[in-house]
C-alpha positions as CSV (number, residue, x, y, z in Angstrom):
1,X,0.0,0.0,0.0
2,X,3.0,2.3,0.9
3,X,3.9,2.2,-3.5
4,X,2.6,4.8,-5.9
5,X,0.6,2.6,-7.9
6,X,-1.4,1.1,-5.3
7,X,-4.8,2.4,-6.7
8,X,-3.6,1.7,-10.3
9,X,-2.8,-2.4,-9.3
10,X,-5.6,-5.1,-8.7
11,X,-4.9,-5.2,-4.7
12,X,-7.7,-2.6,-3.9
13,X,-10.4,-4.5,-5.9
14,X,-8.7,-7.7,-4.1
15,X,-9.6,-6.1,-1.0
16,X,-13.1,-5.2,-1.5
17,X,-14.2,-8.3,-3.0
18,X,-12.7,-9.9,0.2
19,X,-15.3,-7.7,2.3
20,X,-17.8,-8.4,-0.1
21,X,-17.4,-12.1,0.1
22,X,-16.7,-11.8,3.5
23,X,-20.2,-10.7,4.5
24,X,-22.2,-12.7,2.3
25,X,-20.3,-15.8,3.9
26,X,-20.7,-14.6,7.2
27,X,-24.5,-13.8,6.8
28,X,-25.2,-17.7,5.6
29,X,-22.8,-18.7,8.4
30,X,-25.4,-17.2,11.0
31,X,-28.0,-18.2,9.2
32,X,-27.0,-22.0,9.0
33,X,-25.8,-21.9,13.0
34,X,-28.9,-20.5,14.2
35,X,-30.8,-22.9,12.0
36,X,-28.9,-25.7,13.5
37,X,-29.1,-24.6,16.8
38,X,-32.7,-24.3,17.0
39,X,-33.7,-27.4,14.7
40,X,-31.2,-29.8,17.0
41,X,-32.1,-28.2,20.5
42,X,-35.8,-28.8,19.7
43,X,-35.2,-32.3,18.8
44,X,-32.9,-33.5,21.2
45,X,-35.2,-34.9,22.7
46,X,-36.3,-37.6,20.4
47,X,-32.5,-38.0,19.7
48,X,-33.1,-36.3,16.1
49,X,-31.3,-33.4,16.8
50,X,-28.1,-35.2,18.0
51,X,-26.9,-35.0,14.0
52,X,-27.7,-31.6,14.1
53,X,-25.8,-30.5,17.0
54,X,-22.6,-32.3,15.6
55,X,-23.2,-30.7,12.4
56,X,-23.2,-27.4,14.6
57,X,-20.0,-28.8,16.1
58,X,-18.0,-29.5,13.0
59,X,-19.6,-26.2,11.2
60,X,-16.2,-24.4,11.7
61,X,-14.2,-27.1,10.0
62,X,-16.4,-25.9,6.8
63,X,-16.3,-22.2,7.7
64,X,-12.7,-22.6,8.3
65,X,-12.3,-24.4,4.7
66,X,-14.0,-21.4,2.6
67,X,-12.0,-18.6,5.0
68,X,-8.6,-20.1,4.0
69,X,-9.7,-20.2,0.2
70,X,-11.1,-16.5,0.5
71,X,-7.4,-15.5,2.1
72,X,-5.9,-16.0,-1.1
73,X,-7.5,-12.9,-2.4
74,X,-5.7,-10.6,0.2
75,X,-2.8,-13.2,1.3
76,X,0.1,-14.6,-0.7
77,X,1.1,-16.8,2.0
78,X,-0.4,-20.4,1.6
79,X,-2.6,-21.2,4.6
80,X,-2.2,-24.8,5.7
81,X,-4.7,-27.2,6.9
82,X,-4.0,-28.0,10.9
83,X,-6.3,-31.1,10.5
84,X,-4.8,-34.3,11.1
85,X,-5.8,-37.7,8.5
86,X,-7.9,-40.1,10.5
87,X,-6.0,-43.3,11.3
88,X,-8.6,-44.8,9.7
89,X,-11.1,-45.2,6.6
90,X,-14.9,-44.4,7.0
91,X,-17.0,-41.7,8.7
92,X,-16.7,-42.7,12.1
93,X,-13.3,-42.2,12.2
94,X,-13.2,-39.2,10.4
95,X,-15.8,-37.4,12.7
96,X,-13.4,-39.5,16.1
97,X,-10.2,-37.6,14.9
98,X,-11.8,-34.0,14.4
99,X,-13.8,-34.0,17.5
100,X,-10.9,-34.5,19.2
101,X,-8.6,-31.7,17.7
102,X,-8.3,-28.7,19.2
103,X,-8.2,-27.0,15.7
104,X,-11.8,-28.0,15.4
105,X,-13.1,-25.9,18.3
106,X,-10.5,-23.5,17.5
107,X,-12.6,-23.0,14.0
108,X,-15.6,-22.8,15.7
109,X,-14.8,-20.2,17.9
110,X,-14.1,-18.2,14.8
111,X,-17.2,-19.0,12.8
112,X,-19.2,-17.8,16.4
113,X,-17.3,-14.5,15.7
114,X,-17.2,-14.2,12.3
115,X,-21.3,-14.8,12.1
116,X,-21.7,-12.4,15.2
117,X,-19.4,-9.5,14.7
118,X,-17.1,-9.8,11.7
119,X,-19.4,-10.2,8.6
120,X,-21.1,-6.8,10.0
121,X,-17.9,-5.2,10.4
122,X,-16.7,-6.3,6.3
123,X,-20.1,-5.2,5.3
124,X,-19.9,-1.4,7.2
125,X,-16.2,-0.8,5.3
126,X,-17.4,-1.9,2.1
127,X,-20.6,0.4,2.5
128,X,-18.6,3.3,4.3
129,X,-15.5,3.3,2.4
130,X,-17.0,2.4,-1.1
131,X,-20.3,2.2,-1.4
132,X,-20.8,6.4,0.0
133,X,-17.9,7.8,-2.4
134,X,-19.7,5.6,-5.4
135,X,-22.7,7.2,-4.4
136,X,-21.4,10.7,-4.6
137,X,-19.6,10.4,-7.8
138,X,-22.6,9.3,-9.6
139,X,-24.2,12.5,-8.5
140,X,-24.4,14.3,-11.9
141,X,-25.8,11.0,-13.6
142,X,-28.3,10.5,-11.1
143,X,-29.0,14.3,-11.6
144,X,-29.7,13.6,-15.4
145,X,-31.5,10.3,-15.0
146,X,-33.7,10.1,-12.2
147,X,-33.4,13.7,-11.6
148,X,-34.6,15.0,-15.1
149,X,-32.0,17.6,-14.9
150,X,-33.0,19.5,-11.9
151,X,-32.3,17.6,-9.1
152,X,-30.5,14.6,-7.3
153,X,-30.1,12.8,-3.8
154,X,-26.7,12.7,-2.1
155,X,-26.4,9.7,0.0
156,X,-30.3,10.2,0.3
157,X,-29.7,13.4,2.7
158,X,-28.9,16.5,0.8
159,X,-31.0,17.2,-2.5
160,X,-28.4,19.3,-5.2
161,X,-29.8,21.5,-7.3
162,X,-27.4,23.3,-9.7
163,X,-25.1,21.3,-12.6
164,X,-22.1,22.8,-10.4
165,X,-23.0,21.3,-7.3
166,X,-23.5,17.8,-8.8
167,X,-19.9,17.9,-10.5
168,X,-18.3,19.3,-7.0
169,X,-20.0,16.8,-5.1
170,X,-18.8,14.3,-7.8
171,X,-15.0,15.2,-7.8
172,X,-15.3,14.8,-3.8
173,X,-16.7,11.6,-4.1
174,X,-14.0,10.3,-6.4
175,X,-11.6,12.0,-3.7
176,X,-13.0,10.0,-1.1
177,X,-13.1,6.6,-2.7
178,X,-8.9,7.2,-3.2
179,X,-9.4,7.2,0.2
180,X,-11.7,4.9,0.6
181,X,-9.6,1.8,-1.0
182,X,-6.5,2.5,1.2
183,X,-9.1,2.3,4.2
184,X,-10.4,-1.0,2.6
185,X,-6.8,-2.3,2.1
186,X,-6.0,-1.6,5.7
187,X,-9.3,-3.3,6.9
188,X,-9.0,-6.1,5.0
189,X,-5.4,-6.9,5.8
190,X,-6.5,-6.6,9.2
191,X,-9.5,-8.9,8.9
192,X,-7.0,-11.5,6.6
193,X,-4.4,-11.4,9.7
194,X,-7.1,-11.8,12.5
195,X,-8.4,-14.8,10.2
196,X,-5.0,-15.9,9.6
197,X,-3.9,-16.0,13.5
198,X,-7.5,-17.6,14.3
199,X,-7.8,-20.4,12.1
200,X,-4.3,-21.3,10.7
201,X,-2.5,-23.0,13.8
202,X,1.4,-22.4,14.0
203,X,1.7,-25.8,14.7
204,X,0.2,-26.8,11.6
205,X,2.5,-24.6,10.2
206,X,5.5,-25.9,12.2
207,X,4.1,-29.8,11.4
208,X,4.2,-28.9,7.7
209,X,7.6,-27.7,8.0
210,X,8.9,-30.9,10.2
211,X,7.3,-33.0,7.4
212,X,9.4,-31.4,4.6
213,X,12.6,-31.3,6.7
214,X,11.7,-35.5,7.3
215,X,11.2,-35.9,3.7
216,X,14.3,-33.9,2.6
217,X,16.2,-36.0,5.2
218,X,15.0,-39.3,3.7
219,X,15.6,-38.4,-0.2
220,X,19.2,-37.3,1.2
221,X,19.9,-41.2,2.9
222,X,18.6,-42.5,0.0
223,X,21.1,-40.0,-2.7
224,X,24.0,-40.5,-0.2
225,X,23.3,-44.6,-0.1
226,X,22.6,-44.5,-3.8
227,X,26.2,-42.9,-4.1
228,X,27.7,-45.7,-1.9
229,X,26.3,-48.4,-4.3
230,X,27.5,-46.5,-7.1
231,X,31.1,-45.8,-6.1
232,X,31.1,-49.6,-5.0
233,X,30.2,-50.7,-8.2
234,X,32.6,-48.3,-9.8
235,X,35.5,-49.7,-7.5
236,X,34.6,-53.2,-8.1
237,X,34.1,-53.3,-11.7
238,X,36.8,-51.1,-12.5
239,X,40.0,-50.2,-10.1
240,X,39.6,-54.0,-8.6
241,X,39.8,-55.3,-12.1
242,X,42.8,-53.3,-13.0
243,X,44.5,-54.7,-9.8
244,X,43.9,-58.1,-10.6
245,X,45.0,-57.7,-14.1
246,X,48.6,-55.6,-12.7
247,X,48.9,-59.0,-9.9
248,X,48.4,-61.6,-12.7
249,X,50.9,-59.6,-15.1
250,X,53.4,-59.5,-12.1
251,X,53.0,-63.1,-11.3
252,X,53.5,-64.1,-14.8
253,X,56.8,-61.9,-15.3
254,X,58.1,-63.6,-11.4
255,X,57.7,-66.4,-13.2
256,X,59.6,-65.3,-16.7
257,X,62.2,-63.2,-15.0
258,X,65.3,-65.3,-14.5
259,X,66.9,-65.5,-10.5
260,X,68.8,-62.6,-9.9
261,X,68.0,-58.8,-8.4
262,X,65.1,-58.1,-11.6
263,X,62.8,-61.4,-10.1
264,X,63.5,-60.1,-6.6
265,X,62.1,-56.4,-7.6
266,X,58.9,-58.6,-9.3
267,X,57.9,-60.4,-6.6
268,X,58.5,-58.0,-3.8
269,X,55.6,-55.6,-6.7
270,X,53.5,-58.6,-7.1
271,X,53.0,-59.1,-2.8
272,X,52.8,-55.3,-2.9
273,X,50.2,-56.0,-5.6
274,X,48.3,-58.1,-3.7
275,X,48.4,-56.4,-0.5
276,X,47.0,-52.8,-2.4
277,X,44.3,-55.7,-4.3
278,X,43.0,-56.8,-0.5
279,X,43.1,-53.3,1.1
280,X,40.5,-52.0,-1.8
281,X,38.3,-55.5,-1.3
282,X,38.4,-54.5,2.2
283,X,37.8,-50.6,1.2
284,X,34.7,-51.9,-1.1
285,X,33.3,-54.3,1.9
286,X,33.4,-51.0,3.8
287,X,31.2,-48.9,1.4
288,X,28.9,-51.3,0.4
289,X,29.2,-54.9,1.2
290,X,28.0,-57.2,-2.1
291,X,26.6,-59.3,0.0
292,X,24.2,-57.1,1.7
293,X,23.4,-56.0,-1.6
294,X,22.6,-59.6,-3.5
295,X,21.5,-61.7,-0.3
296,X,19.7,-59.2,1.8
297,X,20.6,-58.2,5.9
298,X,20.6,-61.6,7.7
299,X,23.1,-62.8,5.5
300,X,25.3,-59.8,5.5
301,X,25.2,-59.8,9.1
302,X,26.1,-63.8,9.3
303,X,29.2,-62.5,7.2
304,X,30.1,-59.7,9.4
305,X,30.0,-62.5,12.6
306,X,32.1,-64.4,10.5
307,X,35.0,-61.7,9.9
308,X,34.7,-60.9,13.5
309,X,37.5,-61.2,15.7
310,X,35.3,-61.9,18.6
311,X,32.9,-65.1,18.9
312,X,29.5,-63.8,17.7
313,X,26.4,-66.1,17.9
314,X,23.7,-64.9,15.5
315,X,19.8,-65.3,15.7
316,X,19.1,-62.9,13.2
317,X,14.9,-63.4,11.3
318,X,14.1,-61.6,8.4
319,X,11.0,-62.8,6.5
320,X,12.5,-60.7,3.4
321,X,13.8,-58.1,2.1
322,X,13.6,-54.6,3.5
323,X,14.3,-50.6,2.4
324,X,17.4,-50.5,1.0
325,X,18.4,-47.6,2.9
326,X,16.9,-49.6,6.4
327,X,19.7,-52.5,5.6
328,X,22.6,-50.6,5.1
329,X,22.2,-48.8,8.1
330,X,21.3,-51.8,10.1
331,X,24.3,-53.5,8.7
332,X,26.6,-50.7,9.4
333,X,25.1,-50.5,13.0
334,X,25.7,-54.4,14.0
335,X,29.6,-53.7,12.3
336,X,30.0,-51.0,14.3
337,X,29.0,-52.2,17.5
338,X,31.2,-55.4,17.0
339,X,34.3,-53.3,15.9
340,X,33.4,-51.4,19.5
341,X,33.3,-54.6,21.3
342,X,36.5,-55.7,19.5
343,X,38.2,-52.7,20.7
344,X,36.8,-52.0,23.7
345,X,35.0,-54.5,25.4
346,X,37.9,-57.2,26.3
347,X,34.4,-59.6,25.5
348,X,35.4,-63.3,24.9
349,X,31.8,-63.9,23.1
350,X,28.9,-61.5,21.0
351,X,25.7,-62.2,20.1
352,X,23.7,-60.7,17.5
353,X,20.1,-61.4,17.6
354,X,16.4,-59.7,16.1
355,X,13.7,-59.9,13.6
356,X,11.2,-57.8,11.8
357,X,7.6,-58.1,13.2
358,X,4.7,-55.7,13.2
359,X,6.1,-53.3,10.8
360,X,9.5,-53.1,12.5
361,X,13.0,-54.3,12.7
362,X,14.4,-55.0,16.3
363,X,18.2,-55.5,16.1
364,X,20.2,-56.2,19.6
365,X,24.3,-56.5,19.9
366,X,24.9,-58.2,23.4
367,X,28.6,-58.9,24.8
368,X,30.0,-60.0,28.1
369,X,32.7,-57.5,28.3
370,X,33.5,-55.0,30.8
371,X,31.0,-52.5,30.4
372,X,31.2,-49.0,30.9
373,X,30.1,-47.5,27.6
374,X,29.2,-44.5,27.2
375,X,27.6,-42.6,24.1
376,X,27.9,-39.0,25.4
377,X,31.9,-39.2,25.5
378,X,31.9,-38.7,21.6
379,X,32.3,-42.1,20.8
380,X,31.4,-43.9,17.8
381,X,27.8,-44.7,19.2
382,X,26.7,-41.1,18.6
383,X,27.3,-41.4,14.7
384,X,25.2,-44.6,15.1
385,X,22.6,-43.0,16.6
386,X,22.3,-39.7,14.2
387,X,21.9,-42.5,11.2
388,X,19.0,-44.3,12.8
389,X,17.2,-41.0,13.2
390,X,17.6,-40.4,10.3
391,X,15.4,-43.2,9.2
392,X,13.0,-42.4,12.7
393,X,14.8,-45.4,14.3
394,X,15.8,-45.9,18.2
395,X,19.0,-46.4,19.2
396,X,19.3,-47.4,22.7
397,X,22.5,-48.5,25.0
398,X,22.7,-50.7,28.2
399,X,26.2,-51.1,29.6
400,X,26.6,-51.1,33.4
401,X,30.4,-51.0,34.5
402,X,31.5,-54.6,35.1
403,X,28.6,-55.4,31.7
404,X,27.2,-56.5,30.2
405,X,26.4,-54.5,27.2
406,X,23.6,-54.8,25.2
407,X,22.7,-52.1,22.1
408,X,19.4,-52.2,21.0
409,X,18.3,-50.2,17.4
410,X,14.8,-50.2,16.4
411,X,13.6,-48.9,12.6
412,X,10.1,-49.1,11.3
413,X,9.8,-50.5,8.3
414,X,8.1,-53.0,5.8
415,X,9.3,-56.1,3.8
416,X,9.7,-54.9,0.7
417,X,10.4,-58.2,-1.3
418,X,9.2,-61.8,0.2
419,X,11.7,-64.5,0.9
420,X,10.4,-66.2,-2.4
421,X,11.3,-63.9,-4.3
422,X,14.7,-63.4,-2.5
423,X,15.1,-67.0,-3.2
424,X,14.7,-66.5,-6.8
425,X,16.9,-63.4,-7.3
426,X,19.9,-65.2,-5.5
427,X,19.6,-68.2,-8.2
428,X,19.2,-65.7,-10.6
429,X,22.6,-63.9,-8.8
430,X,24.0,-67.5,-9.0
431,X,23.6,-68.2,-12.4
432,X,25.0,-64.9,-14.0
433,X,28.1,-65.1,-11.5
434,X,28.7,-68.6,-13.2
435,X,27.7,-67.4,-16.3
């Protein structure tokens, strides 16, 4: 409103057809709530009016609807919706959920005011602040219409006579309606930000917010893992490859080179060979096992108990396969957690035990060590626990001083793909790796 060419731009029209829309709404609002009101308090009785009074109830949800639609005249800013979804399918757990939201009766607190006080306000600016300067403008066109040239009614109080009245009164009227659509831009921002603060609930906003930063968190785990795979397939199909080539060359030239300093220098390049060919299998198991990849978590995590240096027992059920992004980080939490109790623990046995029921996976790393860990000393343990938040997993610790210690990680999740079908992609993995 503050720019030049406010009254030359579409917002003061915006404005008054705001108002305008305002008080017809709010004058079927009142009519529909007193309707309801009397109709279900008269039959409540005979248990007829029950629907009637919920209706009444749930009337704001529908006020509420139309008011946030009606904002976008006046309001850039999106308005979101603070209702929750029902848990559920059907009516009866649609009208469960909103009965039991505060946003509801929050909405019909504002549809009380807007059909007792509001619509009347909208509909006194409009008339006040439009409706009189219109009025006066059309003073010398009433005077030559309805007046046959003699005279006209001003706002129906003062009668004008004379041609030069009627144009004076006409140029004031256009004066005041200037005037009049920055007063109805003022009153309608007003009425948009009492509306706004009313009926859109900062915590919707802030749950809509938390909902994007969640979904931006997940499609990030899910680029980052998707750059693991690739890099280990890059590394495996194409550095590993090399090496094997340069250890076979080396091999075969020990084996050509005649004795003497030459066939020492091979063979001390071809262990050297080998030793930078094992370092990158062990770099690629790092990044992205294969194993986890072709045969799913229980048998990656049968393979990290095996590599172990500590006895691990492992009672591990998955009925499946799971979210790719789930598995890596429950593999990367069980490695972990042995490599701790390798390091740390002075264990002389680990057990690795879960399963995935009711739509989650349950994963618990148990030693008889010493004890004493703790995740708030910086350890590794608080890595593990930002990547199961990530995926809205638990992580939580047990270790006692003396032990033992038991981790326990929690992620909800679904089986993606049933053991059949794992059964027949690991033929099928088989078969081209013989192939």
């Amino acid at each position: 409103m503050s720019r030049p060419g406010f009254l030359r731009s579409a917002w003061p029209w915006r404005s008054v057809g705001y108002l305008l829309s305002g008080a017809v709404a709010g004058m079927v609002a009142l009519v529909g709530i007193v309707t309801l009101a009397v109709v279900g308090g008269a039959l409540t009785a005979v248990l007829v009016g029950l629907p009637l009074l919920v209706m009444l109830a749930l009337s704001g949800v529908v006020v509420a609807r139309v008011e946030r639609r009606r904002l976008r005249l006046v309001d850039a800013d999106h308005v979101p919706d603070p209702h929750r979804a029902p848990a559920a399918a059907g009516l009866g757990a649609w009208l469960r959920t909103r009965l039991r939201e505060q946003a509801t009766w929050r909405e019909l607190g504002y549809t009380l005011l807007f059909a007792g006080l509001l619509w009347p306000v909208d509909a006194l600016a409009v008339t006040v602040a439009l409706l009189f300067p219109v009025s006066m403008a059309a003073a010398p066109l009433l005077m030559a219409t309805v007046g046959d040239g003699r005279e006209a009614k001003v706002l129906k109080q003062w009668t004008v006579t004379t041609w030069p009245t009627a144009f004076g009164v006409a140029v004031l009227g256009l004066l005041l309606l200037a005037v009049g659509l920055y007063v109805l831009g003022v009153v309608a921002g007003a009425r948009a930000g009492l509306t706004r603060l009313l009926i859109a609930s900062r915590d919707g906003e802030l749950d809509a917010r938390v909902v994007e930063l969640s979904r931006s968190r997940v499609r990030l785990v899910d680029a980052f893992e998707a750059e693991r795979r690739r890099i280990e397939r890059d590394l495996h199909d194409g550095a590993q490859q090399r090496l094997v080539a340069l250890t076979m060359a080396l091999g075969l030239a020990r084996l050509d080179a005649p004795s003497g300093p030459l066939a020492d220098q091979l063979a001390k390049a071809h262990d050297e060979a080998g030793k930078a060919l094992a370092e990158l299998r062990e770099l690629i198991q790092g990044i992205h096992p294969k194993v986890l990849a072709d045969y799913g978590l229980s048998a990656a995590v049968a393979d990290a108990a095996d590599r172990s240096v500590v006895p691990v027992d492992v009672d591990l059920s998955v009925p499946g396969r799971l979210d790719q992004a789930v598995e890596a980080a429950a593999y990367f939490v069980v490695c972990e957690a042995l490599a701790n109790v390798a390091k740390h623990s002075g264990a002389g046995r680990a057990e690795v035990r879960g399963g995935h029921a009711r739509g989650r996976l349950l994963l618990e790393v148990r030693d008889d060590g010493r004890g004493g860990a703790d995740a708030s000393a910086g350890s590794g343990l608080t890595g593990l626990a930002d990547r199961v938040s990530v995926l809205d997993g638990r992580l939580s610790l047990s270790s006692p001083p003396g032990g033992p210690t038991l981790l326990r990680v929690e992620f909800p999740c679904e089986v993606t793909e049933p053991a059949e079908a794992r059964g027949t992609n690991r033929a099928t993995a088989e078969r081209d790796r013989s192939g």
